[in-house]
C-alpha positions, 0 to 999 in steps of 0.5 A: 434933441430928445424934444425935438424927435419926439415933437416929429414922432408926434407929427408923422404919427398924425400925419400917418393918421390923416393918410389912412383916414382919407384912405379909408374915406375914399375907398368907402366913397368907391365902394359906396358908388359901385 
């Protein structure tokens, strides 16, 4: 049980991770065209 809640801890962590970067990119493509 232990194993499997840390293998999805690990995966929300870098799916979150995915998120704010293409967040962050895509403001700074906004900004960048303004």
């Amino acid at each position: 049980m232990e194993t499997t809640l840390i293998i999805l801890m690990t995966f929300a962590i870098a799916l979150l991770a995915i998120v704010v970067r293409l967040l962050v990119l895509d403001m700074h493509y906004e900004y960048h065209e303004m």
